[in-house]
N, C-alpha and C positions, 0 to 999 in steps of 0.2 A: 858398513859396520854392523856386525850381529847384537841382536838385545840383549843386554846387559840383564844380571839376575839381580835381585835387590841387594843382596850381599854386595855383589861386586860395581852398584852403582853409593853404596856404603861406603865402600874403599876408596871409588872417586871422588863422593864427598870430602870426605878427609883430608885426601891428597891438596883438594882444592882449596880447601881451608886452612889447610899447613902452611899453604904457598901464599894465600892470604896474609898469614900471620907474622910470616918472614919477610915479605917483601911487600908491605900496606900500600906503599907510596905506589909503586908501577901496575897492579895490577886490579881488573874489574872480578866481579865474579865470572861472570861471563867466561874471559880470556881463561881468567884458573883454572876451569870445569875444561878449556876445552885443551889446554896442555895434560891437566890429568887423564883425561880421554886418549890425546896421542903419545901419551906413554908406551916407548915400547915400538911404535911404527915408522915410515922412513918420515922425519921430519922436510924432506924435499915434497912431499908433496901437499905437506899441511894438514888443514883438519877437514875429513869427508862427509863425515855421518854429522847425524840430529841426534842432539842433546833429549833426554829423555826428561821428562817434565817434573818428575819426583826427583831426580839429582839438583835441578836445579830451586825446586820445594827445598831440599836441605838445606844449599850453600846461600841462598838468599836468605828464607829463615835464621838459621845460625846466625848469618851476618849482619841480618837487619835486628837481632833478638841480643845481640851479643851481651850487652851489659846487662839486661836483665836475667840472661840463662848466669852469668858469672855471679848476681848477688844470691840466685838460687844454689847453684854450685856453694858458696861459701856458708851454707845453713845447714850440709850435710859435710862443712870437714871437720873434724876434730879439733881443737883449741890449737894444738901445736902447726896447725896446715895455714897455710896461705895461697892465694890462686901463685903469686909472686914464686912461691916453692912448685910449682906443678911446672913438669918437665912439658914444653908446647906441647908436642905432639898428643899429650897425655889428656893434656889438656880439652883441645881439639875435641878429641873421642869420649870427653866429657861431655863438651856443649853437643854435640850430635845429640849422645843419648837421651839429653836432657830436652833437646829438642824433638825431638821423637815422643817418649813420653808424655810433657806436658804439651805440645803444641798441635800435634798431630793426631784425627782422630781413631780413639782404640781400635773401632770396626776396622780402620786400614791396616794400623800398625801396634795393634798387641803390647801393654807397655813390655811382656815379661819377652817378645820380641824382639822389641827395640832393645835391654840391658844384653840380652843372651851375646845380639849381634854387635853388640858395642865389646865384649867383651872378646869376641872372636876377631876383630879388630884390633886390640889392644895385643893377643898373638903375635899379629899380624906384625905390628908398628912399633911395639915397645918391648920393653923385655917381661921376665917374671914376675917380679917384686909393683911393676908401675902397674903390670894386669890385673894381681892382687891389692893394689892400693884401688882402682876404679869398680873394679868387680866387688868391692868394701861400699865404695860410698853410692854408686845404683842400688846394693840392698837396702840401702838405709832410705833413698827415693822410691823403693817398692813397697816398703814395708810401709811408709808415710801414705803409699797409693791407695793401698789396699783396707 
């Protein structure tokens, strides 16, 4: 398996954590990371490659951080928001960036690289309207940053 760019070990985070979120009961991180990974290949042969060590810094992070990126998340929604109202997936690309940001140090991961690439994500995974609702509430976790 060729190495993964940050971007696209980004995307397998996500993916990992989506699958997390949907189906809590059956699966480890572990397992997630590594379906998100065989995404795309002949599932007869299973999984070949090594997990790279910052995808798994994400999906462990996030998951071990989870209630506390969520009470952080709900200090930058608007009165009308609730995590309850956040579409998953949306969601997800919330706690990433939040965990990027506050968790991870800047020398590695730049906060204004961590929202860029959460954003390019949100592309990715949601539609218009959900990119401009996260790309909203990361400015307001930059602007608090800085």
């Amino acid at each position: 398996m060729e190495k993964l760019s940050r971007h696209q070990l980004r995307e397998k985070a996500v993916q990992s954590l989506y699958q997390l979120v949907i189906d809590r009961e059956q699966f480890q991180s572990e397992t997630a990371v590594e379906f998100a990974l065989e995404a795309g290949n002949d599932p007869d042969q299973g999984f070949l490659g090594t997990i790279d060590p910052y995808l798994i810094t994400l999906v462990r992070g996030v998951r071990d951080n989870q209630h506390a990126l969520d009470d952080l998340i709900k200090q930058y929604l608007s009165q009308a928001w609730t995590l309850d109202r956040i579409a998953s997936i949306d969601l997800t690309i919330l706690r990433l960036a939040f965990f990027e940001v506050l968790f991870i140090d800047e020398e590695q991961v730049p906060a204004k690289v961590a929202v860029d690439e959460a954003i390019e994500l949100a592309k990715t995974f949601s539609d218009d309207r959900s990119r401009k609702f996260i790309s909203g509430v990361l400015a307001k976790l930059l602007a608090k940053q800085n």
